[in-house]
C-alpha positions in Angstrom: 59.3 120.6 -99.5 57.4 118.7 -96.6 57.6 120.9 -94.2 56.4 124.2 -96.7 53.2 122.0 -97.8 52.9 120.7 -94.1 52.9 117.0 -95.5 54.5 114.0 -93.7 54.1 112.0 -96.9 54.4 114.9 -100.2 56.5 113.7 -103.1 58.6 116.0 -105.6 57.3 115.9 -108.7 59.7 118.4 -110.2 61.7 121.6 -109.0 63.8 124.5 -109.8 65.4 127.2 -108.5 66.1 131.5 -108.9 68.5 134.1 -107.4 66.5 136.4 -105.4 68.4 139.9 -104.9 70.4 140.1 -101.3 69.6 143.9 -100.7 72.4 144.0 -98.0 74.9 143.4 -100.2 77.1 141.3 -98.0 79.8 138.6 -98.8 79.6 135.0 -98.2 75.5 134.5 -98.4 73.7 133.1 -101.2 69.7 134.0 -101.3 67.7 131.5 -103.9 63.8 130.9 -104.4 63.1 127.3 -104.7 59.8 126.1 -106.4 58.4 123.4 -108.3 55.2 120.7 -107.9 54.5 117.9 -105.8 52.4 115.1 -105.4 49.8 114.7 -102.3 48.6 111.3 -101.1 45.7 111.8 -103.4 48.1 112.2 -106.1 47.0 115.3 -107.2 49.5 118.1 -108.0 50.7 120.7 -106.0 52.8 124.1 -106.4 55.2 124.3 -103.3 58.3 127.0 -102.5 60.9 127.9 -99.8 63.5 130.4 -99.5 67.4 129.0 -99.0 69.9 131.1 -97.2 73.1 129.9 -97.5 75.9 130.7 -95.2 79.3 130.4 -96.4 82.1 129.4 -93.5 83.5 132.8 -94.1 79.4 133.9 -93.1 79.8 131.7 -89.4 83.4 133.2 -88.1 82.4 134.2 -84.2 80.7 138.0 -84.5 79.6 137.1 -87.8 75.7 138.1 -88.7 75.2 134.8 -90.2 76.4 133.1 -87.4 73.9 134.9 -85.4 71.2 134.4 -87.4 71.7 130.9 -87.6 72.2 130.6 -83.5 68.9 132.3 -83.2 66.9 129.9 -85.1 68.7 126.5 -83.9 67.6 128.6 -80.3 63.6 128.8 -80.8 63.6 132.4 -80.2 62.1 133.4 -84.0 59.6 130.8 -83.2 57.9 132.5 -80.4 58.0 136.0 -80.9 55.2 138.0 -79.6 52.1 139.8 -81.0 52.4 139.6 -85.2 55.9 140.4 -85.7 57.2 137.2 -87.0 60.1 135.3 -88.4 59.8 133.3 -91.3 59.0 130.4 -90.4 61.7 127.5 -90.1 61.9 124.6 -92.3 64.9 123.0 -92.4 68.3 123.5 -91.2 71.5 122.1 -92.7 75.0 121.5 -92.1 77.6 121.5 -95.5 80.3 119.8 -95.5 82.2 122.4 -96.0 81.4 124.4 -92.9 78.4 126.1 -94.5 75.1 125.9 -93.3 72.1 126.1 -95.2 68.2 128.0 -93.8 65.8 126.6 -95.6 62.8 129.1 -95.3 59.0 129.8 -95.6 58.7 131.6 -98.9 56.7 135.3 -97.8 54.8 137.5 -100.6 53.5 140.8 -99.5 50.2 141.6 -100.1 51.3 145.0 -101.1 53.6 143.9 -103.9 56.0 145.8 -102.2 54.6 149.0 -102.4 53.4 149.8 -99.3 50.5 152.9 -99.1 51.0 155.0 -95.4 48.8 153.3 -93.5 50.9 150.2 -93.6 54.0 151.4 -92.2 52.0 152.4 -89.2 50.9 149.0 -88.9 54.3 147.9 -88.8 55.5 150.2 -86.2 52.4 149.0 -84.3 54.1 145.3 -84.5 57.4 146.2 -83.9 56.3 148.7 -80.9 54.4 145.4 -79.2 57.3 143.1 -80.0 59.7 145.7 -78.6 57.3 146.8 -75.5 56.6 142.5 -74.6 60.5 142.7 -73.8 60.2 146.0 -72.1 57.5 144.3 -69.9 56.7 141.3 -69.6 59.6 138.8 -71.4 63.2 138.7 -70.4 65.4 140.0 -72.7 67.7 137.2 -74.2 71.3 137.5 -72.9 73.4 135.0 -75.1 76.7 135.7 -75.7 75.9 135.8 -79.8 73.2 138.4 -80.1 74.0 141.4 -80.9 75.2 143.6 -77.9 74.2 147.3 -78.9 75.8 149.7 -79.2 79.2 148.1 -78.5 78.5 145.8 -82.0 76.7 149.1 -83.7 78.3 149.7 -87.1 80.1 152.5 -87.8 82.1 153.9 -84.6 82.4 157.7 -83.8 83.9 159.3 -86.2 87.1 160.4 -85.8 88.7 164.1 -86.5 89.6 162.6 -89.8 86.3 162.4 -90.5 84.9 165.6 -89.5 87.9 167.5 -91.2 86.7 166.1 -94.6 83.1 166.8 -93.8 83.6 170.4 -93.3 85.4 170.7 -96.3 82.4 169.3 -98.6 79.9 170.8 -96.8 81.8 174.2 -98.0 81.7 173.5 -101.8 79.1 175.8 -103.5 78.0 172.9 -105.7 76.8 171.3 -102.0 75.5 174.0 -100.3 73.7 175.5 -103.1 71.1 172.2 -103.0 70.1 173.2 -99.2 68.4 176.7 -98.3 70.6 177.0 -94.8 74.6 176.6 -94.3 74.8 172.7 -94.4 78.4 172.5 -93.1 78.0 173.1 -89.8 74.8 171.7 -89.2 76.8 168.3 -90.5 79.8 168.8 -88.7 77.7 169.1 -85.2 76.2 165.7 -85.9 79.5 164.1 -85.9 81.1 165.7 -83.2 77.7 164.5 -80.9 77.7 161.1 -82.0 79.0 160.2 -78.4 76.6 162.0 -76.4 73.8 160.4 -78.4 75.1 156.6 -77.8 75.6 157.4 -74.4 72.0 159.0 -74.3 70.4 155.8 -76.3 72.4 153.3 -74.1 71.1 155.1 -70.4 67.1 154.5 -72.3 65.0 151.4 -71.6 66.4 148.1 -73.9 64.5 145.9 -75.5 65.2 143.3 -78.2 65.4 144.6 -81.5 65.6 143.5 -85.4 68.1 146.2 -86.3 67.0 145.9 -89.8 63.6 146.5 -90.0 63.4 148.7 -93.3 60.8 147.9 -95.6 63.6 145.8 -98.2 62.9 143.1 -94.5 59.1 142.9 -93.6 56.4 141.2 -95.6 52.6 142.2 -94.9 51.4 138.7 -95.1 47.8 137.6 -94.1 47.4 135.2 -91.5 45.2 132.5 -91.0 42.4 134.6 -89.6 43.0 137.4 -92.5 44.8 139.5 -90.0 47.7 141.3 -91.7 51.3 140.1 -90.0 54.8 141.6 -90.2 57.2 138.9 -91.6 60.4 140.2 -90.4 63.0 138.4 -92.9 67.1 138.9 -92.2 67.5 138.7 -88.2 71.1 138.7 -88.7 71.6 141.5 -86.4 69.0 140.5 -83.6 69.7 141.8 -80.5 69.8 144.3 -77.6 68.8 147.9 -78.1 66.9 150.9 -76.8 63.6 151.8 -76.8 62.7 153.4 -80.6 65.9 151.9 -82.8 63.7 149.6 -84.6 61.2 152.4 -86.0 64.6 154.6 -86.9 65.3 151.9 -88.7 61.8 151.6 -90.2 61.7 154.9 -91.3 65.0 156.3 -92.6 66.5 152.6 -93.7 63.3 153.1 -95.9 63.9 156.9 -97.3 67.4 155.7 -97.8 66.4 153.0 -100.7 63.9 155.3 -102.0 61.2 153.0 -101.1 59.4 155.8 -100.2 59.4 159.8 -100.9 61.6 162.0 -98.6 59.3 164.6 -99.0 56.5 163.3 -97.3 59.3 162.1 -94.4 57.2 164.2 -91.6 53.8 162.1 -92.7 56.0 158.9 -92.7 57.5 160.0 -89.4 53.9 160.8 -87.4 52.5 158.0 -88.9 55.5 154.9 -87.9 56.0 156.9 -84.4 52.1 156.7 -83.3 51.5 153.2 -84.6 54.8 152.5 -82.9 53.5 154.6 -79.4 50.2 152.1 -79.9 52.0 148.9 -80.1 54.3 149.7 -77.1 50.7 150.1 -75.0 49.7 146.8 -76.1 52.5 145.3 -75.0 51.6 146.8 -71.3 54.7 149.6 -71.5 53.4 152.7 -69.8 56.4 155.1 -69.9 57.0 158.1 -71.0 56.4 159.3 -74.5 59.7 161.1 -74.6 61.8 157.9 -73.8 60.4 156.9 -77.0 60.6 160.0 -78.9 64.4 160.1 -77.5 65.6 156.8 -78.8 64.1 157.0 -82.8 65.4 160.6 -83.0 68.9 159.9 -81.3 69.2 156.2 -83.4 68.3 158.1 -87.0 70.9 160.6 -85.9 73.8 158.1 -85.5 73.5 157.6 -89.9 76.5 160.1 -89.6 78.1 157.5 -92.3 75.1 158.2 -94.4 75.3 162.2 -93.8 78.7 161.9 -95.0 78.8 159.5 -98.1 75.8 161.4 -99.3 77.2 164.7 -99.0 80.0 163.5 -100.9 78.2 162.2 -103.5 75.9 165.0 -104.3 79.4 167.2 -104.4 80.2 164.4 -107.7 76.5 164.5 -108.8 75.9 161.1 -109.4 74.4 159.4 -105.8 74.8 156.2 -105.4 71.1 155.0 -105.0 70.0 151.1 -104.6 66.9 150.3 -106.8 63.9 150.0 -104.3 62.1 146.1 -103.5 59.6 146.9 -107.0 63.0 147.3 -109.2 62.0 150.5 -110.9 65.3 152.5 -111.7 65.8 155.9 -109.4 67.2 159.0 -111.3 70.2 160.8 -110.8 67.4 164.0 -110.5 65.1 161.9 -108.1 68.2 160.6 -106.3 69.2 163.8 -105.4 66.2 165.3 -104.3 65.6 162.4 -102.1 69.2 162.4 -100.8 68.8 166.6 -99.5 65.4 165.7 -98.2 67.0 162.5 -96.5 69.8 164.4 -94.8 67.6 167.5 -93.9 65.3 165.0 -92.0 68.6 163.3 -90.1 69.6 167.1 -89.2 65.7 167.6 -87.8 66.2 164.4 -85.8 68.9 165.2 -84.4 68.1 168.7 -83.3 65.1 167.0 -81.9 67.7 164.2 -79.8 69.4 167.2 -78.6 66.3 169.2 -77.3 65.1 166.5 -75.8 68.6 165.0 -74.1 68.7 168.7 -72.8 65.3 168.2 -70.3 65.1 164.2 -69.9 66.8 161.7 -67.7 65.9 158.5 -68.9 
């Protein structure tokens, strides 16, 4: 409560606490909003809140994302990030006795109440391009033994014949391929069978360090002390190394896929996150080529062969699975579905794109 009010000597006056929704869906974390009044020196009342991430042991095993998202705030490295990409900032860090650990964090709202307009996503790439181009540039890129090491940590391995077997036979049901105006199966079936060659493409590209998983359900715009709007990047537990252009694949399609934003404007969203992201990189002092760039968001949207997949199937049952968006509004089966051909129309694109552009560059 001190530390969120920035006051040595602040008093509780009374508190409470919420479950806030834990959008990835993992095990072993618990996400709570805690709030409530204290009282200043001059006794007068004040409203004060913080975020508390708690870890369970199961949360902490080596590996484990909470263990690294822990590791990387007892480091200092989320409190000196560059440019205005940020990390929530740190106010307390405690050790259960029961092996948990509890992250007691700034509370972020977004000025956009979570429903961003275009023009903010591109000022979000911009923030994510100068924090990925400072480490292209001009900082070190952390080594420790608990970040994540891409692509070797990367979920979701190459698919496996299994996998492109069952694929082929989906993507050959008329109730599939009657949702997309060209032959889907093939098209799918060629993006499994070049997961390889695009890993080995995104791993020879210039790495930075990267969030991993910066969709908009993880970044706040929050205005800053001078009114400049920041990018509060919340849930680092997947910090680490990466190539050039992950973080805006991320950005973009981690976005389409809650429904956070329309597929069908995926090109605007696209052009828009790429040149902010192109800007940001310039700021940071990185002067190479466009194309490294272009490479590693087209080849890193195209490894969401999982996603290709488990959509497919679920538009062959009718009823996609779809994750309400940040705002809470329910998605329709209908909506679902049109954002879920749009969605893998645009990973097809991409990676036709990756492939083009693998076939005339050496990074």
């Amino acid at each position: 409560m001190r530390e969120a009010l920035r006051s040595p000597t602040a008093r509780v006056r009374e508190w409470a606490w919420q479950p806030l929704p834990y959008h990835a869906v993992l095990p072993a974390r618990t996400l709570l909003r805690v709030t409530g009044w204290a009282l200043l020196d001059d006794a007068r009342p004040t409203r004060w809140s913080s975020v508390l991430k708690r870890f369970a042991p199961a949360a902490l095993t080596a590996g484990a994302g909470g263990r690294r998202e822990v590791l990387a705030y007892r480091s200092s490295l989320l409190a000196d990030l560059p440019g205005l990409l940020r990390a929530p900032r740190l106010l307390g860090l405690d050790d259960g006795a029961d092996g948990s650990v509890w992250l007691w964090l700034e509370d972020v709202g977004d000025v956009y109440g979570r429903r961003w307009p275009l023009a903010q996503f591109g000022r979000a790439a911009r923030h994510l391009g100068a924090f990925n181009g400072a480490y292209l540039v001009a900082r070190a890129r952390p080594t420790e033994p608990w970040l994540n090491d891409w692509p070797a940590r990367r979920p979701g391995a190459n698919p496996g014949p299994e996998d492109v077997a069952a694929l082929a036979r989906v993507g050959q049901q008329a109730a599939v391929q009657r949702l997309f105006d060209a032959p889907i199966g093939p098209r799918a079936v060629q993006v499994l069978r070049d997961q390889a060659g695009f890993v080995r493409r995104l791993t020879a590209l210039p790495q930075t360090l990267c969030h991993h998983e910066s969709s908009l359900a993880n970044l706040f715009a929050v205005r800053g002390p001078d009114g400049e709007l920041e990018t509060v990047a919340v849930d680092w537990e997947q910090v680490g190394s990466g190539p050039i252009g992950a973080d805006i694949a991320t950005l973009v399609f981690g976005t389409l896929r809650r429904c956070e934003f329309d597929a069908a404007q995926a090109a605007a969203l696209d052009r828009v996150v790429f040149d902010g992201y192109l800007d940001g990189l310039r700021d940071a002092g990185w002067t190479g080529p466009i194309d490294h760039a272009r490479l590693g968001f087209a080849a890193a949207v195209a490894l969401r062969w999982g996603f290709l997949a488990g959509a497919l199937r679920e538009l062959l049952a009718g009823a996609p699975d779809v994750q309400h968006p940040s705002h809470g509004e329910p998605i329709s089966t209908e909506a679902a579905v049109r954002q879920w051909v749009r969605l893998i129309e645009f990973l097809l694109e991409r990676a036709q794109e990756a492939r083009r552009l693998s076939g005339r560059l050496t990074p």
